[in-house]
N, C-alpha and C positions, 0 to 999 in steps of 0.2 A: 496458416493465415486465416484472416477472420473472409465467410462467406461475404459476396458483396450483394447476393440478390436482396431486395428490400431498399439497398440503396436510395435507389430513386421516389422511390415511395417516403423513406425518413426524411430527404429531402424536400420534399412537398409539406410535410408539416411541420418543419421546422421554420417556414416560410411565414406562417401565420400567428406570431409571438405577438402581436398587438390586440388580438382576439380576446372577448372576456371571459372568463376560466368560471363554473356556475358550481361545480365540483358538487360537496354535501352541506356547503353554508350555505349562508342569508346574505351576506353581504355585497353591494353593489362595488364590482370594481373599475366600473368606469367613473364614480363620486371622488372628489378629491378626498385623502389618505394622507396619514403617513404611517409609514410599519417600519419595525424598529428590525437590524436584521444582527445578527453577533454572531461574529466568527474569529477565527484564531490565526491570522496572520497579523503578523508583528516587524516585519524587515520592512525598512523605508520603500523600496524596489517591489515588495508583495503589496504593501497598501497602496503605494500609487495604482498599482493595477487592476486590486479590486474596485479603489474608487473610481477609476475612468471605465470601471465593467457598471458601476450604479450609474453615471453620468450618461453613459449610453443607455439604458433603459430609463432614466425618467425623462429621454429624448423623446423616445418611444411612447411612454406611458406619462405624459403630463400633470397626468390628475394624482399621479402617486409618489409621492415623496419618502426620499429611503433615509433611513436615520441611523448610519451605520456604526457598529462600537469593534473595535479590534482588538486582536492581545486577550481575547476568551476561554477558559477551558471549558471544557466538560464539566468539572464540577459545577464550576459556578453555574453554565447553564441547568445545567438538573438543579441545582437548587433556587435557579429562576423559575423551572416551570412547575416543581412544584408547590413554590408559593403564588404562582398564577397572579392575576392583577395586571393595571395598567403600564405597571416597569416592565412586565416581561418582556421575551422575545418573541415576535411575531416568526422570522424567518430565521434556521438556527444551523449552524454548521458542526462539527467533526472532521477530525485530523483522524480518528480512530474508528475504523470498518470494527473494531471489535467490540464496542457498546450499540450497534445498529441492533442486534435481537432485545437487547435490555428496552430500548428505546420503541420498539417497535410492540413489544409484548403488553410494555405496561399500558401504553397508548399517551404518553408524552409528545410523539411524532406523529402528528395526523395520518390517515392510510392514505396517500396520495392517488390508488386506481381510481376512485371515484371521479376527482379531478380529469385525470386522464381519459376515462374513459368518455365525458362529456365535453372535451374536448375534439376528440378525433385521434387522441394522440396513442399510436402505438409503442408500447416500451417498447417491445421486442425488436421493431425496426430498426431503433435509435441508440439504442446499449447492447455491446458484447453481455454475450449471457453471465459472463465471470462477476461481471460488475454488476450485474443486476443482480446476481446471487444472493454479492453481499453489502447489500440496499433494501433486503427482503428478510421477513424471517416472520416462517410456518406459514406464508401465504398470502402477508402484510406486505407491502411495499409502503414504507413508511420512511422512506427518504431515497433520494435519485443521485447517481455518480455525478460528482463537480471535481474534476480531472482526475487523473490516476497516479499512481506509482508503480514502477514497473524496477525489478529487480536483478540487476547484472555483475558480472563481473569485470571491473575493470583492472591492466596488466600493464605493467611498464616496457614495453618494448624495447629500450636499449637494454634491461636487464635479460630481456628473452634473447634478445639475436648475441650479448655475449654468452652468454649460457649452450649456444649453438642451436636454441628454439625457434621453430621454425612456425609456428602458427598457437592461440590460447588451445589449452587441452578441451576435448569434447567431452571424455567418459574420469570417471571418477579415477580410475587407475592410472589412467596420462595426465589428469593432478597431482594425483601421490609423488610417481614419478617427477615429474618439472618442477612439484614445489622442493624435492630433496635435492635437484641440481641448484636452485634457486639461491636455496640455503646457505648463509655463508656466516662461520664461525668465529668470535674474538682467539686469537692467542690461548687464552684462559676457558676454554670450554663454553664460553656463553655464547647467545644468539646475533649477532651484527644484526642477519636481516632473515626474515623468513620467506619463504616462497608464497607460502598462503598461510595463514592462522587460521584454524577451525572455531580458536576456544570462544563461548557463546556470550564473555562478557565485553566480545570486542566490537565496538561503535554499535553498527548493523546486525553483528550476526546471532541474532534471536534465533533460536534452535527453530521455530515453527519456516522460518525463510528456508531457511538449510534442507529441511527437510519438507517442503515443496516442490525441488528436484526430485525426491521419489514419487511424489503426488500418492499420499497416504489417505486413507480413509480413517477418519478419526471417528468417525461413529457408525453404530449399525443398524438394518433400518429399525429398529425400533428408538433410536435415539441414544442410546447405549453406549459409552465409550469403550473403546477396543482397539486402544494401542498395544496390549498384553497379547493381542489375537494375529495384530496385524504383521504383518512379517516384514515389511520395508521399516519398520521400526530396528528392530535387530541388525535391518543391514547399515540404515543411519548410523544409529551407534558405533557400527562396527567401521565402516567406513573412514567417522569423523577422530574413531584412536589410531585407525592405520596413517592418517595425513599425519596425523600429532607426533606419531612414535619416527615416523620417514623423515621429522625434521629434527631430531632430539627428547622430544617428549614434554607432556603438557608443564611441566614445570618451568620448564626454560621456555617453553613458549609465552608463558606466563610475567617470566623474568622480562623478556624481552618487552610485551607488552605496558608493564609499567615504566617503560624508558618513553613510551608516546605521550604526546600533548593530546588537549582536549580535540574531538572530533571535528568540532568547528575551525580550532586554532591554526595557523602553520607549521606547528608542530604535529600535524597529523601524520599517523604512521605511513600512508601509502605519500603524502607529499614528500613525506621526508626519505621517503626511499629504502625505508626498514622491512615493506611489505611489497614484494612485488607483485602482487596477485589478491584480489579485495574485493570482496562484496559490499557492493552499494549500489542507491537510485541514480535517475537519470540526473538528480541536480547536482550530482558532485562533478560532472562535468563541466559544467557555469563556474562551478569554483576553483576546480585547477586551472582554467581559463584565468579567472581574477587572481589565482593565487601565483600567474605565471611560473607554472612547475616547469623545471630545468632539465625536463626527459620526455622523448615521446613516450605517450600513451593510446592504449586504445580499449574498448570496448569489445565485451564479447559474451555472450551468454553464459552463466555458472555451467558446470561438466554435470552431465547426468550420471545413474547406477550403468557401468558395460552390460547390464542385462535391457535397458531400456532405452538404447543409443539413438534408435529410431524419434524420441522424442527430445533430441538439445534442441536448442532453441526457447525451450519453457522457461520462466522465472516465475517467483513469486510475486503477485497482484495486490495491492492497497489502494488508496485514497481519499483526497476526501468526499465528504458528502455533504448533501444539505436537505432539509425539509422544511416542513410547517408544523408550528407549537399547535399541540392538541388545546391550547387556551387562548391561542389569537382570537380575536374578535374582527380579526381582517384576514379570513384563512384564503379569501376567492384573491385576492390582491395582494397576499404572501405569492401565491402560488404563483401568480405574474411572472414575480422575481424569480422564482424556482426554475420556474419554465424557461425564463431566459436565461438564467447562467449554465443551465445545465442542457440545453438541448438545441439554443440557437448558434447553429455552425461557425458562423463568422466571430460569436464571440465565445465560443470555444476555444478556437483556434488561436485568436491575440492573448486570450489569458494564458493558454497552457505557452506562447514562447514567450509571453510576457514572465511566467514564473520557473519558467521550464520543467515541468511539467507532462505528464503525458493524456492528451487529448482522450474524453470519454462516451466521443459516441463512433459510430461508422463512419458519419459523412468527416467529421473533423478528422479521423486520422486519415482519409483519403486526401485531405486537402491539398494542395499545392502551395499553397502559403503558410503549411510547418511550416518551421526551424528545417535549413537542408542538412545542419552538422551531422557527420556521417555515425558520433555515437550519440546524439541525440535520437536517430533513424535506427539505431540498434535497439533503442528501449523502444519505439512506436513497435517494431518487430515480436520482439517478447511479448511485450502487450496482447497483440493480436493472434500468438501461438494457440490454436485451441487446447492446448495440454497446461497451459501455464493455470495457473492455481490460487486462491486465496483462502484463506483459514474458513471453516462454517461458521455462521453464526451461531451466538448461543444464547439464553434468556439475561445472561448474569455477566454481562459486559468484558465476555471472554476469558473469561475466570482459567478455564481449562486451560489455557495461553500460559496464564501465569505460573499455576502447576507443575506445567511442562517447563517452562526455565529454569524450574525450582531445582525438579529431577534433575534437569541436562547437567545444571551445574554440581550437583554430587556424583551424576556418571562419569562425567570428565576429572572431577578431583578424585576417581577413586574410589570413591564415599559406598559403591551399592555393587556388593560383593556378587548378588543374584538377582540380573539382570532381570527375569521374568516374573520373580516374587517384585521387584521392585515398579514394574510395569503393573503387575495387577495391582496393585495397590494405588497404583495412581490412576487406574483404571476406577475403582471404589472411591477414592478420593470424588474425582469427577463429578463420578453420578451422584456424588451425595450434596455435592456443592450446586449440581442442577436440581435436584429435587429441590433443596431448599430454596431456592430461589423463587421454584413453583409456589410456594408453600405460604 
């Protein structure tokens, strides 16, 4: 669990959101304004939410008028800011923790300490360190968590209690096991349903999630990748063929897999009862809720290595983020906005059950006015596990990410005879993709 001391303290300045932010601009943000803010939610139920999150703050801040655009990527914003000009974006968001070093390095995203620090505002009190990790990179803090994602596994419970399952497994090897009793065959050799699917091209399971349960060190301190070096790499792999091979092996897992609908659709493999064991965020439980799924379910933390049992509980850690364009011309009265969505408790708290969501400071997930859903309360839990985990930043908008799926998916089909030859190589790959990005 996350420490609580500092509490009381976070809560003291988070009290003071109508205060004027003097940061490293010129600009007055008590003058009427308006800043343009672009982010990336798109679902009728997420825009309501963000715009009654602006409607509350130009409550607050009178004189500043928010001019908000939605349905944003990444690209488009990077090639807003750096064409610069009056179109840009003043305040700018991310779905993706993994372009924050890109963003941070080149200096696109203002370094928001200086803000902070003229403020009164302590990060540290206000953000788990996981998430502040990766909102930073080499010492930038150039953009602040705007809620989280928090990474579980969710299991179908009539499939467990007839199976004669009596609780979700905790260690890697009580998965293997549950998902091969789980397992159930057509007539003709092929898959009905799988207990758990490891393979990495299914919905969620991006090998980097998966392999957050071992909590790998992907670089060494010289900055150096050293998956070739690191030995939780080996037991990954080896781990993720022993589930494959305990349910018939990656082909028929694979078989099975193209019998699913898209992610989003009702045809999703865990609604549809093909998978009884799935890694996903906290929001797919809003959706079997809407999707009124025809089985109990529950929530449970993914199973760690049996050598690290001490730490279930952990998942993998995302979210989004938000900063200040390094080209605003309104950075003191960006920052306003920054400041409230990201650090004022009360509206932490309605945006994250507004989008379900997991809350991104101290005082919000202490709140009493979550969401009380009991797996809603399983992802606040993960969340605040100090072992849970988020990829590191890197200069080249997580390039090494990509890489690594690249590999996963030739290790799983097969593809890479020698395992450690194939690791250093991707190990070289890495560093040459971060140098040049230096470069």
């Amino acid at each position: 669990m996350i420490p609580l001391a500092g509490l009381a303290s976070a809560a003291l300045v988070l009290t003071g959101c109508a205060n004027p932010s003097t940061g490293s601009a010129d600009d007055d943000p008590t003058k009427p304004v308006t800043i343009k803010f672009w982010h990336g939610w798109s679902a009728p139920g997420e825009v309501k939410a963000i715009n009654d999150s602006i409607a509350r703050f130009e409550k607050l801040h009178p004189n500043i008028h928010v001019q908000a655009t939605g349905n944003v990527s990444d690209e488009t914003i990077n090639q807003a800011l750096r064409a610069g000009g009056s179109k840009a974006p003043d305040v700018v968001t991310s779905f993706t923790t993994n372009n924050v070093g890109q963003y941070c390095s080149s200096g696109m995203w203002a370094d928001l300490d200086p803000f902070m620090k003229k403020n009164g505002i302590d990060k540290n009190k206000i953000f788990p360190k996981t998430l502040l990790d990766y909102t930073q990179y080499e010492g930038t803090q150039c953009a602040l968590p705007l809620l989280a994602d928090a990474y579980g596994m969710y299991y179908n419970k009539d499939l467990f209690k007839a199976a004669g399952i009596s609780r979700p497994p905790h260690t890697i090897s009580e998965m293997k096991a549950d998902a091969a009793k789980l397992t159930e065959k057509n007539s003709n050799g092929t898959l009905k349903r799988a207990g758990f699917m490891p393979n990495f091209r299914l919905y969620q399971n991006s090998p980097d999630r998966m392999f957050a349960q071992w909590g790998p060190e992907y670089f060494n301190a010289k900055g150096k990748a050293q998956l070739a070096e690191e030995p939780k790499t080996y037991a990954f792999f080896k781990a993720m063929d022993e589930i494959s091979d305990a349910q018939g092996g990656y082909g028929k897992l694979e078989h099975l897999r193209g019998s699913f609908g898209d992610e989003m659709s009702a045809q999703n493999g865990f609604l549809t009862q093909k998978l009884a064991m799935h890694l996903d965020g906290e929001w797919r439980g809003l959706m079997l809720d809407e999707a009124k799924a025809k089985f109990d379910w529950g929530v449970a933390p993914l199973p760690v290595p049996d050598d690290q049992a001490d730490t279930y509980g952990r998942g993998y850690l995302t979210g989004t983020v938000a900063g200040v364009a390094h080209s605003s011309k309104h950075q003191n009265a960006a920052f306003e906005l920054v400041r409230y969505l990201t650090t004022d408790t009360e509206q932490v708290v309605d945006f994250a059950n507004a989008i379900h969501n997991v809350p991104s400071t101290f005082a919000a997930l202490k709140s009493p006015k979550l969401d009380a859903d009991p797996a809603f309360q399983q992802f606040l839990k993960i969340a605040q596990n100090p072992d849970s985990q988020a990829i590191p930043p890197s200069n080249n908008g997580g390039q090494y990410i990509t890489s690594l799926q690249d590999f996963s998916y030739s290790v799983e089909e097969g593809k890479v005879h020698d395992l450690k030859k194939g690791l250093e190589d991707l190990d070289h790959q890495i560093d040459a993709d971060n140098l040049q990005s230096e470069n």
